[in-house]
DSSP file (Angstrom, degrees, kcal/mol; ACC not computed):
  #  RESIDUE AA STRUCTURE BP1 BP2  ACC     N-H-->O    O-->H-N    N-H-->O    O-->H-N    TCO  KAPPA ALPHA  PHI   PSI    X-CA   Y-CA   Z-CA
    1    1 A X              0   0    0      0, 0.0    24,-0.1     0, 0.0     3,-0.1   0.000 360.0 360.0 360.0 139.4  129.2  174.4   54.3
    2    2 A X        +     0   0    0      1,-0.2     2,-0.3     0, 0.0    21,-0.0   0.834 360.0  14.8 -85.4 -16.9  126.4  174.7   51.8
    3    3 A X  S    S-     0   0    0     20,-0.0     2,-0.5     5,-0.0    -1,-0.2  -0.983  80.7-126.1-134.5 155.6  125.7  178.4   52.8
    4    4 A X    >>  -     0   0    0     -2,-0.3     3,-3.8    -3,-0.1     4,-2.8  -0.767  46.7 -86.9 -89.0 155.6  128.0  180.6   54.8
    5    5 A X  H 3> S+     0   0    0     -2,-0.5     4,-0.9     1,-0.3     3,-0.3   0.710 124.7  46.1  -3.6 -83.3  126.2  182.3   58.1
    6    6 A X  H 3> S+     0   0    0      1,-0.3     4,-0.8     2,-0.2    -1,-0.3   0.552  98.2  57.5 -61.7 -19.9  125.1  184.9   56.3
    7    7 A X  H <> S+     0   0    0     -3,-3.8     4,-2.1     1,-0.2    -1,-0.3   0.731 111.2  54.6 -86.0 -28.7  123.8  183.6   53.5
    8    8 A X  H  < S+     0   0    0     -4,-2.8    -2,-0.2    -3,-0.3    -1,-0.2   0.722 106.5  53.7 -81.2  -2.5  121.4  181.5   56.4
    9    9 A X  H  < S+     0   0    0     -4,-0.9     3,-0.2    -5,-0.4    -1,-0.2   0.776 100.1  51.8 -94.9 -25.8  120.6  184.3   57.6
   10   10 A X  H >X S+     0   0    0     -4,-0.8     3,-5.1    -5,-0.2     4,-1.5   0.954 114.6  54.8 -62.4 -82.6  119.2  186.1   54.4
   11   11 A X  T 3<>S+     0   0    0     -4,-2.1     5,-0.6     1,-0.3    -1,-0.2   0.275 101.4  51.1 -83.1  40.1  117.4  183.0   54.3
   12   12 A X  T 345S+     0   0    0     -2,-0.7    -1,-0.3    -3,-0.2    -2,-0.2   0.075 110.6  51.6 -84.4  -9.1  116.0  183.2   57.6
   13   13 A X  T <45S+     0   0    0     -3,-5.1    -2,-0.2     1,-0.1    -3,-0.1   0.355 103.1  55.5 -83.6 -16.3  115.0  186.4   56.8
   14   14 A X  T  <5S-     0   0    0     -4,-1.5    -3,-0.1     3,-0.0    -4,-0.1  -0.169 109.9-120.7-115.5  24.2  113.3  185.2   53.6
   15   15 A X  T   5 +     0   0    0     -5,-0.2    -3,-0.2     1,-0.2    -4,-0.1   0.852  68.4 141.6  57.8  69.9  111.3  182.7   55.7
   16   16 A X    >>< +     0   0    0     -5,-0.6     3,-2.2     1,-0.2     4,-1.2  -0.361  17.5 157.5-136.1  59.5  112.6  180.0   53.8
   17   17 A X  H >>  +     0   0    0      1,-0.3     3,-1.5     2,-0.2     4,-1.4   0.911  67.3  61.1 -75.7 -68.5  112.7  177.7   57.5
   18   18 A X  H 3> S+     0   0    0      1,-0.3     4,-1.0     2,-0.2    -1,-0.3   0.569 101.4  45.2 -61.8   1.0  112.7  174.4   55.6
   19   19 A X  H <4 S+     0   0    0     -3,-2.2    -1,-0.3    -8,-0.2    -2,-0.2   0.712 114.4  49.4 -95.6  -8.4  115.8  174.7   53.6
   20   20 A X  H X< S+     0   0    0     -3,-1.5     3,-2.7    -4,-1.2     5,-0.3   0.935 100.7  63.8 -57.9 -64.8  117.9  176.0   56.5
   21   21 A X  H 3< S+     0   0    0     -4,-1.4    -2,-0.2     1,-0.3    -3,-0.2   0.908 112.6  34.2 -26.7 -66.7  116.7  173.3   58.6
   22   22 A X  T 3< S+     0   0    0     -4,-1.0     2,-0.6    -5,-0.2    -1,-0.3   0.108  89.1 121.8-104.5  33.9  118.4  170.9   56.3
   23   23 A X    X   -     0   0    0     -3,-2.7     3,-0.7    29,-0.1     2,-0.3  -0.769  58.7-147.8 -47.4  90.5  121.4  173.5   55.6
   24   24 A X  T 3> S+     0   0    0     -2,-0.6     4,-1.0     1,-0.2     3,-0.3   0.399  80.0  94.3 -54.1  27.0  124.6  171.4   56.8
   25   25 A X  T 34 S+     0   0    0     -5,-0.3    -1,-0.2    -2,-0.3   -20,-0.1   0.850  72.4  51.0 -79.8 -33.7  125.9  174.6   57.7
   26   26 A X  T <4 S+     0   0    0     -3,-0.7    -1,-0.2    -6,-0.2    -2,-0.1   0.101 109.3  58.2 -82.4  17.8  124.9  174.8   61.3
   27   27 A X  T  4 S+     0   0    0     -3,-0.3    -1,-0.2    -4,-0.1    -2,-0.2   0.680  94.7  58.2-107.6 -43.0  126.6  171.3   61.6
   28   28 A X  S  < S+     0   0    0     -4,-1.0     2,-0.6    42,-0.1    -2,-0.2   0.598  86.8 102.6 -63.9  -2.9  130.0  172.3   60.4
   29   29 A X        -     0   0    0      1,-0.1     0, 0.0    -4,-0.1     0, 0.0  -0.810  55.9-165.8 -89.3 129.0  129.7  175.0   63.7
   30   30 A X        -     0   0    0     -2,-0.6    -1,-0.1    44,-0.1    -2,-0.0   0.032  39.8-118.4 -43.6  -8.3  132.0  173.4   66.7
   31   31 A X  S    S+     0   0    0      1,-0.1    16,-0.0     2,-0.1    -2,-0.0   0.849  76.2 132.8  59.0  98.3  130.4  175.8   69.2
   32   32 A X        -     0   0    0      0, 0.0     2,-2.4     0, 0.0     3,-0.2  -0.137  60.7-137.5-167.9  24.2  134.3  177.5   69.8
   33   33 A X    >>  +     0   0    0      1,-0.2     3,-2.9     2,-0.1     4,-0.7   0.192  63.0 129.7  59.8 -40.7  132.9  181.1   69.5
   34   34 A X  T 34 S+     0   0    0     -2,-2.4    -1,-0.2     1,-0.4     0, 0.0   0.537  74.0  49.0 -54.6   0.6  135.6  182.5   67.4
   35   35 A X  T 34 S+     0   0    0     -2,-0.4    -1,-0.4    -3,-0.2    -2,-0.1   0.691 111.7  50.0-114.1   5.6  133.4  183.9   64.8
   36   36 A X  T <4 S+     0   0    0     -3,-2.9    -2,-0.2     2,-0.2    -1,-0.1   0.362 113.8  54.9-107.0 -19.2  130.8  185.9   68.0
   37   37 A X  S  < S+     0   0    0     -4,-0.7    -3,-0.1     1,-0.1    -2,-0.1   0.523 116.8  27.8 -95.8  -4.1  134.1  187.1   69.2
   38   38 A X  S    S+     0   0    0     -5,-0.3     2,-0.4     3,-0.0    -2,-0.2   0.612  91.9 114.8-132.4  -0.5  135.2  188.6   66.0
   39   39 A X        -     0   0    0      1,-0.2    -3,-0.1     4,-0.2    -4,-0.0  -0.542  52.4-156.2 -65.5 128.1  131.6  189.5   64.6
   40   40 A X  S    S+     0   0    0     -2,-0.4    -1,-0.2     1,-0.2    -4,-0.0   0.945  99.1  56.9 -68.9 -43.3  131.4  193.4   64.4
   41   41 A X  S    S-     0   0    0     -3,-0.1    -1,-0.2     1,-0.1     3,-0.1   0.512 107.8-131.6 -54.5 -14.3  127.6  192.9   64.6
   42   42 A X        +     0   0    0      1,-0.2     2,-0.4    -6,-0.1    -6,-0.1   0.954  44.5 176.0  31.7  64.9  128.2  191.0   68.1
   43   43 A X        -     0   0    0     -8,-0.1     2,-1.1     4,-0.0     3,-0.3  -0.837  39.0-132.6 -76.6 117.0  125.7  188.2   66.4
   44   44 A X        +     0   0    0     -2,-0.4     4,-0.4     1,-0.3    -8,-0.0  -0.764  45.5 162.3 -94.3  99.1  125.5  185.4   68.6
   45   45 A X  S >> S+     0   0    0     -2,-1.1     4,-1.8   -12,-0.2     3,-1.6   0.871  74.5  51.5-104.4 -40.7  126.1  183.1   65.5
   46   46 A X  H 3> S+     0   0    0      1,-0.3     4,-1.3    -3,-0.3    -1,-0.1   0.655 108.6  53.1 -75.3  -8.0  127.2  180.1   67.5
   47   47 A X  H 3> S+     0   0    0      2,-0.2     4,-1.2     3,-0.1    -1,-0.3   0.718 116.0  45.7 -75.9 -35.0  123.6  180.5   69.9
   48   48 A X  H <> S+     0   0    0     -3,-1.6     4,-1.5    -4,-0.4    -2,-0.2   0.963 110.7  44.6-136.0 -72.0  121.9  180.5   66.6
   49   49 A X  H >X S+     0   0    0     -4,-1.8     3,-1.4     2,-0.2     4,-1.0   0.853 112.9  55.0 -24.5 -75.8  123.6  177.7   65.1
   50   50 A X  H >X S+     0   0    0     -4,-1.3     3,-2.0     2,-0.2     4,-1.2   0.755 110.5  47.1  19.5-102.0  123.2  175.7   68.5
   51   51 A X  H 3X S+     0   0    0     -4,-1.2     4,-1.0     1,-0.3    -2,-0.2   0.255 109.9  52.9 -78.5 -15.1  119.4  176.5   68.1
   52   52 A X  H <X S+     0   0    0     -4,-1.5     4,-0.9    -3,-1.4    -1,-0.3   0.576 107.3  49.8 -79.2 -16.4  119.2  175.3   64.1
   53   53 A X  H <X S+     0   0    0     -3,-2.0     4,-2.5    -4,-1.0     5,-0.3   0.925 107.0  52.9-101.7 -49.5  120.6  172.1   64.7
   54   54 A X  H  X S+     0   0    0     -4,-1.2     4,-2.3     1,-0.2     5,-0.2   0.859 119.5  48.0 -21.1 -71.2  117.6  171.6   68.2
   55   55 A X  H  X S+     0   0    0     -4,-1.0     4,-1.6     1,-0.3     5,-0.4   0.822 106.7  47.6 -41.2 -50.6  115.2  172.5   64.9
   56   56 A X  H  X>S+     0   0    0     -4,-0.9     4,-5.2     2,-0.2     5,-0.9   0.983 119.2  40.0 -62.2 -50.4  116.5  170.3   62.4
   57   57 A X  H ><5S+     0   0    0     -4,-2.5     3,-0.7     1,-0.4    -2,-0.2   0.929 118.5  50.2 -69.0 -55.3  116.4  167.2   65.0
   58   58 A X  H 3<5S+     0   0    0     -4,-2.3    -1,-0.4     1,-0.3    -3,-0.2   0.903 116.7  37.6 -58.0 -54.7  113.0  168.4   66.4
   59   59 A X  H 3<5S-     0   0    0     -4,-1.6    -1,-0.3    -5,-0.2    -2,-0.2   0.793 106.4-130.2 -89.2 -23.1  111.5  168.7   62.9
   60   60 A X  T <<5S+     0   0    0     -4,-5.2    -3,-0.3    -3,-0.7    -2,-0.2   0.969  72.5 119.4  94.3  44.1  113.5  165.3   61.6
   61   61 A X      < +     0   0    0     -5,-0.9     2,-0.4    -6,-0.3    -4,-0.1  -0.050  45.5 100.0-126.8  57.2  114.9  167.2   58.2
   62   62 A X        -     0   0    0     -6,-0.2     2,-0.6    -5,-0.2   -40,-0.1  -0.988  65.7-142.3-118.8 156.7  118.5  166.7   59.1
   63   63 A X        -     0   0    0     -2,-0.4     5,-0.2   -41,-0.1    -2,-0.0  -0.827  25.3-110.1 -85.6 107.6  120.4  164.0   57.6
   64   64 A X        +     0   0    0     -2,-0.6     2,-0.2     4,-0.1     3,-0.1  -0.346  61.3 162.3 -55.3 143.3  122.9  162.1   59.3
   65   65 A X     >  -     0   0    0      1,-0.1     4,-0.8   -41,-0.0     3,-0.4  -0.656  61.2 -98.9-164.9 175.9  126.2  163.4   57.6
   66   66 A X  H >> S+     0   0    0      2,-0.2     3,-1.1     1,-0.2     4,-1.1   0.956 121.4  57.5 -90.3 -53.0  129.4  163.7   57.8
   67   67 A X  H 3> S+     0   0    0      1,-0.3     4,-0.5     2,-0.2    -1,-0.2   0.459 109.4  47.8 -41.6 -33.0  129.0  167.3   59.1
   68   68 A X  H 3> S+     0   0    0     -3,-0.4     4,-2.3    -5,-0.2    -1,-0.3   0.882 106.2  54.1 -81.9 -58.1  126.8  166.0   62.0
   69   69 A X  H <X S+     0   0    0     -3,-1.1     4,-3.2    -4,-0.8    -2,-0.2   0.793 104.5  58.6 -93.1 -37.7  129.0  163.3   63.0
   70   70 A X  H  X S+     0   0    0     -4,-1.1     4,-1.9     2,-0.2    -1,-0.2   0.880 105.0  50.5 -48.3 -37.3  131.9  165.9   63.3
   71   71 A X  H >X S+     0   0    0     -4,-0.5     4,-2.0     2,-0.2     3,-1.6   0.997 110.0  47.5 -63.3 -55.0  130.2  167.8   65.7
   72   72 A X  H 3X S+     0   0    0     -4,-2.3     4,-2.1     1,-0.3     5,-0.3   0.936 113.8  47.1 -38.1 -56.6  129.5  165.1   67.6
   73   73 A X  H 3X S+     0   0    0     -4,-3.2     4,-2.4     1,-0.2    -1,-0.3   0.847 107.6  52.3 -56.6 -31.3  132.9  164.0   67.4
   74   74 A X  H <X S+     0   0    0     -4,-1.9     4,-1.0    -3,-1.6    -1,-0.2   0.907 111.3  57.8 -88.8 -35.3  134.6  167.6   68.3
   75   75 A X  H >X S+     0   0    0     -4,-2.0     3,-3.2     2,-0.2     4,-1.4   0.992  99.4  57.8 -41.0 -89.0  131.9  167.4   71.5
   76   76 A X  H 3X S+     0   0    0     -4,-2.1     4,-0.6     1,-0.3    -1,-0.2   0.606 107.9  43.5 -17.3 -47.4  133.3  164.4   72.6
   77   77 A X  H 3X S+     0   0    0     -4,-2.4     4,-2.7    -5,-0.3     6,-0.7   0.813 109.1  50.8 -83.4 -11.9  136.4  165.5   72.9
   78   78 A X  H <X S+     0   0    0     -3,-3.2     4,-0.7    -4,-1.0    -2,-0.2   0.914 115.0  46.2 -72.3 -36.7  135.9  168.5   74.4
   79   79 A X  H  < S+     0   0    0     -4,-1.4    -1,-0.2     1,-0.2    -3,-0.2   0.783 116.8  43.1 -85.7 -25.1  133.9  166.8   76.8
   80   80 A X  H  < S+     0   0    0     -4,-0.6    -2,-0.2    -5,-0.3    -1,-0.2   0.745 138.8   7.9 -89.0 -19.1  136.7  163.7   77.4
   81   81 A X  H  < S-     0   0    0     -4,-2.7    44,-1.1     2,-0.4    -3,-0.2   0.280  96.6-116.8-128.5   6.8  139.9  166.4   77.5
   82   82 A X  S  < S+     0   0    0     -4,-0.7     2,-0.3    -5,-0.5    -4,-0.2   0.504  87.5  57.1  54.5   3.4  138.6  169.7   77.5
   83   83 A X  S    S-     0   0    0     -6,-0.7    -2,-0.4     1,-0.1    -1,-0.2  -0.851  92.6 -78.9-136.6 166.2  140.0  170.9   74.2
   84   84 A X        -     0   0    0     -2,-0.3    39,-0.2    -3,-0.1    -1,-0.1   0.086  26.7-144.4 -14.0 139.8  139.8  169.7   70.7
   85   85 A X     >  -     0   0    0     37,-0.1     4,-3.5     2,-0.1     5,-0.2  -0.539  14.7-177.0-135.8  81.1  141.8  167.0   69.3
   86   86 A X  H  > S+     0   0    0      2,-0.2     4,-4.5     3,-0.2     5,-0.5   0.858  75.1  45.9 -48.4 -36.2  142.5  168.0   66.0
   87   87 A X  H  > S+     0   0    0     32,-0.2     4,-1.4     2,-0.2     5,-0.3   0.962 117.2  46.9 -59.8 -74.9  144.7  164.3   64.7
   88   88 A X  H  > S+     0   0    0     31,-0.4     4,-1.6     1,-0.2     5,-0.4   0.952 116.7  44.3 -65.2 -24.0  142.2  162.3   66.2
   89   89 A X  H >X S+     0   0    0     -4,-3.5     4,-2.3     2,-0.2     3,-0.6   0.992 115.5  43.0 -56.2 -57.0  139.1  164.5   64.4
   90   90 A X  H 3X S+     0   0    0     -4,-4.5     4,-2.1     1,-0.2     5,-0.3   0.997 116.1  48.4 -76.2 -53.6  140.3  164.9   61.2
   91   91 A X  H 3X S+     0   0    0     -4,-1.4     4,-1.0    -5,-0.5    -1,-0.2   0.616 116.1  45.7 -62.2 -14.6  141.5  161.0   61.0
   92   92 A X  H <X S+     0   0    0     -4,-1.6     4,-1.9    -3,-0.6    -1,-0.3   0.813 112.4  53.9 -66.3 -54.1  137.9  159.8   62.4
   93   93 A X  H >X S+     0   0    0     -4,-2.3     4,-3.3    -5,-0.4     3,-0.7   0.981 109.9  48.3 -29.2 -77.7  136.5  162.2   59.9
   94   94 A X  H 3X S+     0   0    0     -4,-2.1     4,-4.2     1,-0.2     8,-0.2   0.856 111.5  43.7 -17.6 -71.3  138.4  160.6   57.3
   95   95 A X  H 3< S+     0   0    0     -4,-1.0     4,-0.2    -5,-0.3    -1,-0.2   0.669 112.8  48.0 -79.4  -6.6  137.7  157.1   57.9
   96   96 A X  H << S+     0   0    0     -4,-1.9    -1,-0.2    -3,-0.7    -2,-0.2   0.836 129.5  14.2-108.5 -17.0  134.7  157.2   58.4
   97   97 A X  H  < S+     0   0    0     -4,-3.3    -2,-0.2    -5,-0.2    -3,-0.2   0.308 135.4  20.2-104.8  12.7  133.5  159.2   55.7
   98   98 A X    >X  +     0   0    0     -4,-4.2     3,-1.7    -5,-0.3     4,-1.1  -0.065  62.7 150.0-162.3  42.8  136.5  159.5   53.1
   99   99 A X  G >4 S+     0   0    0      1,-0.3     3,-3.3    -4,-0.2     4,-0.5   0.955  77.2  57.0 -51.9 -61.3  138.7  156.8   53.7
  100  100 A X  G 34 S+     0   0    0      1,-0.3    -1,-0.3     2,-0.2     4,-0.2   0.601 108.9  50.2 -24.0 -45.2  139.7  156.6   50.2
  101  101 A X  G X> S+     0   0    0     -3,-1.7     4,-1.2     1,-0.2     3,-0.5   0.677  89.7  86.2 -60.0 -46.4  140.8  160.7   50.7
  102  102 A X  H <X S+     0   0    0     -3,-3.3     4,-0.8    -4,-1.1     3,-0.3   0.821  83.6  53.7 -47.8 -33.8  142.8  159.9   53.8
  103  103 A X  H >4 S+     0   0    0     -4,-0.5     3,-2.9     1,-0.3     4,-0.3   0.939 101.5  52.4 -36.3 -66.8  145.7  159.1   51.9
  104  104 A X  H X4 S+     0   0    0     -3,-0.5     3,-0.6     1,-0.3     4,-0.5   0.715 109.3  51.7 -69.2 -18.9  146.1  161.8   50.1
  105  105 A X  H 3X S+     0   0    0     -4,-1.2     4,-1.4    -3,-0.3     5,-0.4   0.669  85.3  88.7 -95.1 -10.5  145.9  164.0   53.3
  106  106 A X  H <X S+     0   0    0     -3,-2.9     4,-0.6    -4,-0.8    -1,-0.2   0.669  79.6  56.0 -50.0 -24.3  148.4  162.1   54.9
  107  107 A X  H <> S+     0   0    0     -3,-0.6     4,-1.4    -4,-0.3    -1,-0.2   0.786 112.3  44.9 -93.7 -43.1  151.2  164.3   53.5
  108  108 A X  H  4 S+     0   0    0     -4,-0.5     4,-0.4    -3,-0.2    -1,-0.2   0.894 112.6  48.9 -73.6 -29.4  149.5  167.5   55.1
  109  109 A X  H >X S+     0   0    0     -4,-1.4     4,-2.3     1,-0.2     3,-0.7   0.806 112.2  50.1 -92.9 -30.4  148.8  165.9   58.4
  110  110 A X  H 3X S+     0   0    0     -4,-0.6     4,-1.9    -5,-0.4    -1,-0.2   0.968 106.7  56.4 -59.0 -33.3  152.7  164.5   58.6
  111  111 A X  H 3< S+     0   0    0     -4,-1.4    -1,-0.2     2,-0.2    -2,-0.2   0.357 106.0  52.2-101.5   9.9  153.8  167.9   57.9
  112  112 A X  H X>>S+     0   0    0     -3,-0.7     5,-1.6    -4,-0.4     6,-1.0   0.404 110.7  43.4 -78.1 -52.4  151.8  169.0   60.9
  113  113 A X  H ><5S+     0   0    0     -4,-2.3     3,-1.1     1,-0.3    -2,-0.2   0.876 104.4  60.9 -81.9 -36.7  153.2  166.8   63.2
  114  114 A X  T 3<5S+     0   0    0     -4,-1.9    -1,-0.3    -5,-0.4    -2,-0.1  -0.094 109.9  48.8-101.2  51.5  156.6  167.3   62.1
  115  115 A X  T <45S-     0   0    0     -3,-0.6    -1,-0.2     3,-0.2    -2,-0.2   0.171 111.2-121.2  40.7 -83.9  156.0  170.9   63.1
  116  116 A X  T <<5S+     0   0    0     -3,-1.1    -3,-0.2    -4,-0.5    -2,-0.1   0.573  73.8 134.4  88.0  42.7  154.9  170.0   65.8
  117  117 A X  S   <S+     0   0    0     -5,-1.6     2,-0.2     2,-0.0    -4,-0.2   0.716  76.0  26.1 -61.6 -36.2  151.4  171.9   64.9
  118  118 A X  S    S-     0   0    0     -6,-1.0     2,-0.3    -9,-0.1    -2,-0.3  -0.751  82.1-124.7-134.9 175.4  149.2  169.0   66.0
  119  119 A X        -     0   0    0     -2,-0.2   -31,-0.4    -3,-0.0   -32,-0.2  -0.991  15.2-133.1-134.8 122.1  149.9  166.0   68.7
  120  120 A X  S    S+     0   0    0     -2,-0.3     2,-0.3     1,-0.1    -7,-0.0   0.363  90.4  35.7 -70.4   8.5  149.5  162.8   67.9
  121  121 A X  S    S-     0   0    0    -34,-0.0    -1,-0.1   -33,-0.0   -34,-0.0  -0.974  92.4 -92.1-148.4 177.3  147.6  162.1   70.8
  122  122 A X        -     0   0    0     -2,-0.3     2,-0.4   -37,-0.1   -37,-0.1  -0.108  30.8-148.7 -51.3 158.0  144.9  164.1   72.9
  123  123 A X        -     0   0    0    -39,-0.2    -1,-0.1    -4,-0.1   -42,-0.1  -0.946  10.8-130.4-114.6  79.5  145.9  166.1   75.8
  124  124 A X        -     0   0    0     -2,-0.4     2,-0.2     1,-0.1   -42,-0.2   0.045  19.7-135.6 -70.3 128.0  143.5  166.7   79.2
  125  125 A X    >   -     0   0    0    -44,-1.1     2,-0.7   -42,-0.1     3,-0.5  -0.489  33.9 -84.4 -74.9 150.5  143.2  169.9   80.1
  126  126 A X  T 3  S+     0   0    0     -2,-0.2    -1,-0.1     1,-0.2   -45,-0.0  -0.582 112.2  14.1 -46.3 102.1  143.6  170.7   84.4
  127  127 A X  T 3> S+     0   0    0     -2,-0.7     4,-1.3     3,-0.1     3,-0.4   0.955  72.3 160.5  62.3  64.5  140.4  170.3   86.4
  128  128 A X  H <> S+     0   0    0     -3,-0.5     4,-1.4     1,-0.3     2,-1.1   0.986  73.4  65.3 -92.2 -74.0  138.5  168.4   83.6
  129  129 A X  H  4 S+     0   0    0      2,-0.2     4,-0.4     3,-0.2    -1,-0.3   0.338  99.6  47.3 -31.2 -12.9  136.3  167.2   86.5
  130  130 A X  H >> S+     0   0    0     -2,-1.1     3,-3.0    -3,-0.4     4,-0.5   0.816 116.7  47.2 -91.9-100.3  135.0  170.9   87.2
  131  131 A X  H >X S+     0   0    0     -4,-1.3     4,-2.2     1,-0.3     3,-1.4   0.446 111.9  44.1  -3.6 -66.9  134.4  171.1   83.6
  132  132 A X  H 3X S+     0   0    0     -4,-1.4     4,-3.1     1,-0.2    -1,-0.3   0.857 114.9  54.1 -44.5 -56.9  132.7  167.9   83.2
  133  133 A X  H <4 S+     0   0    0     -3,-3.0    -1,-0.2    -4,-0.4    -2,-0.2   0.669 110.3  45.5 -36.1 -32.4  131.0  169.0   86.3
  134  134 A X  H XX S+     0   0    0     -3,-1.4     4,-4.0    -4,-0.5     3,-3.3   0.918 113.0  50.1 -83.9 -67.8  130.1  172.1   84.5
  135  135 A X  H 3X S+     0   0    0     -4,-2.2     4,-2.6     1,-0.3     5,-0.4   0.923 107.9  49.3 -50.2 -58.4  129.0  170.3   81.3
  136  136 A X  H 3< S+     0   0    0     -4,-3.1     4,-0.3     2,-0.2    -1,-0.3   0.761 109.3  57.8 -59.7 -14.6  126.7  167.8   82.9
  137  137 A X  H <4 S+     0   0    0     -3,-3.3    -2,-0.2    -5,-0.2    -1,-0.2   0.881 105.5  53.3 -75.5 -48.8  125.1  170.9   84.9
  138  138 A X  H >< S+     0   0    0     -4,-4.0     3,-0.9     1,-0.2     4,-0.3   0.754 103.0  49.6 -64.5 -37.5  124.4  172.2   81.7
  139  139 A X  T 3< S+     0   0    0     -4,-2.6    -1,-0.2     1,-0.2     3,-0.2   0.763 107.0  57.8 -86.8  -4.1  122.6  169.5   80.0
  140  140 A X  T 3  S+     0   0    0     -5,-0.4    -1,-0.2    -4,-0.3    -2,-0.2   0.406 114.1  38.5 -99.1  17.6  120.3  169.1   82.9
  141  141 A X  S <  S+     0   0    0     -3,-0.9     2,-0.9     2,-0.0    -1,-0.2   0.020  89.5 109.1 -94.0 -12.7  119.4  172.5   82.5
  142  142 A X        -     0   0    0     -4,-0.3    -4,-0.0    -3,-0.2     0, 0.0  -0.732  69.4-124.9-103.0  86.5  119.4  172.4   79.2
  143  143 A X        -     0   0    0     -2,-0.9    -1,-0.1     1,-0.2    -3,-0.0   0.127  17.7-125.1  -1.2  98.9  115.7  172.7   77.7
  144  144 A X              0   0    0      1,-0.1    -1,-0.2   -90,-0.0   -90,-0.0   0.053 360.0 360.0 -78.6-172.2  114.3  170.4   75.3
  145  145 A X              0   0    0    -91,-0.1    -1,-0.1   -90,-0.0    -2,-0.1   0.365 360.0 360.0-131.6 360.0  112.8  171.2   72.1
């Protein structure tokens, strides 16, 4: 991330709307809540993240990036298994923006698997069709910008 949360939030307070807009920081967000569940302030950072990346597209000054294309990607699974699939994220990540780097990460993600920390492949969560159900409800609800 090029600022953490807070620091995008200082400058969202400092009215400074086009360099936020093209922050990759709200790109690096996965929408998984852990940081609204563990904010003292009970800051809805992942509503807010969410609602900078609508802004960037809407206003055209995000880049396609690596950061972008993760989200997408971490969506995609969520939306094809109902979790995460950390092996196949990071190694898409990788190749498609750092092949050259995968190597060198190989030794960390091996030492993961043998672990047994990650799964070398995805895993469907129970009643993905309710989900799915859920998820499709949701974008047809979902307000454009």
């Amino acid at each position: 991330m090029d600022h953490t949360p807070r620091q995008l939030f200082a400058m969202i307070r400092a009215d400074m709307r086009e360099e936020v807009l093209r922050s990759n920081t709200p790109w690096y967000c996965v929408s998984c809540y852990f940081c609204m569940v563990r904010c003292p302030q009970e800051v809805h950072i992942t509503d807010i993240m969410y609602t900078l990346k609508s802004m960037a597209i809407a206003a055209d000054l995000y880049e396609t990036n690596s950061a972008a294309d993760l989200s997408q990607s971490f969506v995609g699974y969520v939306e094809n298994y109902g979790r995460s699939f950390e092996f196949g994220l990071a190694t898409r990540q990788y190749l498609r923006h750092q092949p050259l780097s995968l190597m060198r990460r190989a030794s960390m993600g091996l030492g993961m698997l043998s672990k047994g920390r990650i799964e070398l492949t995805p895993n469907r969560i129970e009643g993905i069709g309710q989900l799915q159900a859920i998820l499709a409800r949701a974008k047809e609800l979902e307000v454009p910008t």
